[in-house]
C-alpha positions as CSV (number, residue, x, y, z in Angstrom):
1,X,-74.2,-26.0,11.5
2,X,-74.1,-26.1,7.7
3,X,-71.6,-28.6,7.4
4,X,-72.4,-30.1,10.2
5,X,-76.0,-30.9,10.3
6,X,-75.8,-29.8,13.8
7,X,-78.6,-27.5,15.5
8,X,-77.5,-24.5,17.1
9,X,-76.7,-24.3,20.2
10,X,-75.9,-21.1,22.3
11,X,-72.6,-21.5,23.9
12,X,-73.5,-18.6,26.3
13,X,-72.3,-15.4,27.0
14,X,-68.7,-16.5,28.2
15,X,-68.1,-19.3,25.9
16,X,-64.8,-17.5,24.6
17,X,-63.5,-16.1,27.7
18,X,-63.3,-20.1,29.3
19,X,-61.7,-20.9,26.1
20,X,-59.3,-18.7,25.4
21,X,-58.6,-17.5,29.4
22,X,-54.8,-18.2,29.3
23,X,-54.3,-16.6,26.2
24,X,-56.3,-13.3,27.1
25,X,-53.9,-13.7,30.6
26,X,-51.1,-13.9,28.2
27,X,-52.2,-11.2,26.2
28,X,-53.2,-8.7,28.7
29,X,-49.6,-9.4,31.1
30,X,-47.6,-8.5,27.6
31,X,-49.7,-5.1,27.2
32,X,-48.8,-4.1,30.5
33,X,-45.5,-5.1,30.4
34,X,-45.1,-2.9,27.5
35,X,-46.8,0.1,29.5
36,X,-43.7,-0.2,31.7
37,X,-46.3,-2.6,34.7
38,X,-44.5,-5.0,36.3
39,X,-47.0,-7.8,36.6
40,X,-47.7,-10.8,38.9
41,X,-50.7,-12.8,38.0
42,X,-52.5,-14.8,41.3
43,X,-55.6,-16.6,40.7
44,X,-58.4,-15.7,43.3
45,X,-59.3,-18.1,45.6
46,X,-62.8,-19.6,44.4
């Protein structure tokens, strides 16, 4: 905004779970992987 000249805008409250969602899948699989969880991710049908 400063550097910008832009106004703010609110991104909303899920702005960084969209934008980061397959690095939090990433994430999350490697932290139960190393809780000994054998993991297999399937997207739920919208």
């Amino acid at each position: 905004m400063l550097t910008s000249g832009e106004l703010y805008r609110d991104l909303g409250p899920h702005h960084f779970d969209h934008r980061a969602k397959a690095a939090n899948t990433r994430r999350l699989v490697t932290r139960l992987q190393n809780l000994g969880y054998a993991v297999q991710i399937t997207p739920l049908a919208a």
